[in-house]
C-alpha positions in Angstrom: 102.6 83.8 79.0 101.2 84.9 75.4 98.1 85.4 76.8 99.9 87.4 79.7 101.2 90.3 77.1 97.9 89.9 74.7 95.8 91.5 78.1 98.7 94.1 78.9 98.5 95.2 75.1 94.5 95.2 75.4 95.5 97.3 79.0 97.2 99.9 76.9 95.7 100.1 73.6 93.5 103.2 73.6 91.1 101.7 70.7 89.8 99.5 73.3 86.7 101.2 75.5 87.9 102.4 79.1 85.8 99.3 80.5 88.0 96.7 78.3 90.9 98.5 79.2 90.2 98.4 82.9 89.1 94.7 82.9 92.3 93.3 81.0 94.6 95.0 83.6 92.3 94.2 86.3 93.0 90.8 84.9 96.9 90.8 84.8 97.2 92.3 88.4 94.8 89.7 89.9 97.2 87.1 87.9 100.5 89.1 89.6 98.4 89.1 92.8 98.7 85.2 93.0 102.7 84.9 92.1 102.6 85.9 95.9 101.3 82.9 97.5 103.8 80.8 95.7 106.8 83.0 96.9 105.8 82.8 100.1 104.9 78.7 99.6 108.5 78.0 98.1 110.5 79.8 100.5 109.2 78.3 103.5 109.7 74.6 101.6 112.2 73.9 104.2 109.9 73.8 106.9 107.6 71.6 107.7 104.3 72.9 108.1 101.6 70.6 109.0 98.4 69.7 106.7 95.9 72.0 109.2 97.8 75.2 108.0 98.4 74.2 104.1 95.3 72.8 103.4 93.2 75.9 104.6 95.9 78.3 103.3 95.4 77.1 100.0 92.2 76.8 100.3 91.8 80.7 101.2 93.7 81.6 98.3 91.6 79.5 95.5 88.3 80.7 97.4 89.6 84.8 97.0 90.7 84.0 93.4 88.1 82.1 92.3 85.7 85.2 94.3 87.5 87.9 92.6 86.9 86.3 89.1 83.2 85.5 90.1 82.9 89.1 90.6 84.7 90.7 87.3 82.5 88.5 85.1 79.0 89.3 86.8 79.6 93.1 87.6 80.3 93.1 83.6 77.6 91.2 82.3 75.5 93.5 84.5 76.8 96.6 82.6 78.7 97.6 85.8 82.2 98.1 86.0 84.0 96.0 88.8 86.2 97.9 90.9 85.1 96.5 94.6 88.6 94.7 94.7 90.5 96.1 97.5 94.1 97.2 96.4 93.6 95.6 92.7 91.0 97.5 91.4 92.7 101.0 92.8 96.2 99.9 90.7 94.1 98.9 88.0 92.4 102.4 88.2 95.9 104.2 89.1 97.7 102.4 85.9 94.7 103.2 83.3 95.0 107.2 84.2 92.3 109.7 83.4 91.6 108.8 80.4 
């Protein structure tokens, strides 16, 4: 949770370079983007689903997590900034603004 408010400071401090700045809410919204497997997870708890749709469910959404973080950390080591993400990397543009 600390570490949850230290990136949406970093997201909004303007001493920070535009790349920083984009990375650390890139960051938080990928981290909001998987609150939504779980929702979906707990309230179907009361049916029983059997292991051939959990297992590759769950695997899906560690492969496109673990993908999407694959991705921020190489396109920044390689100078470039990462905004390939489909839907995150728009919102992270959209909440940064022009500047």
């Amino acid at each position: 949770l600390l570490f949850f408010f230290l990136l949406a400071w970093a997201s909004r401090n303007s001493r920070f370079s535009r790349s920083v700045r984009f990375s650390a809410q890139q960051a938080i919204l990928i981290d909001i983007a998987l609150i939504f497997p779980e929702l979906i997870g707990g309230s179907l708890s009361g049916i029983s689903l059997s292991r051939a749709v959990l297992e590759p469910a769950s695997n899906f959404v560690y492969y496109t997590y673990m993908v999407m973080v694959v991705y921020s950390i190489t396109s920044n080591l390689q100078g470039k900034k990462p905004n390939q993400i489909p839907i995150i990397s728009e919102a992270a543009e959209m909440a940064l603004g022009p500047y």
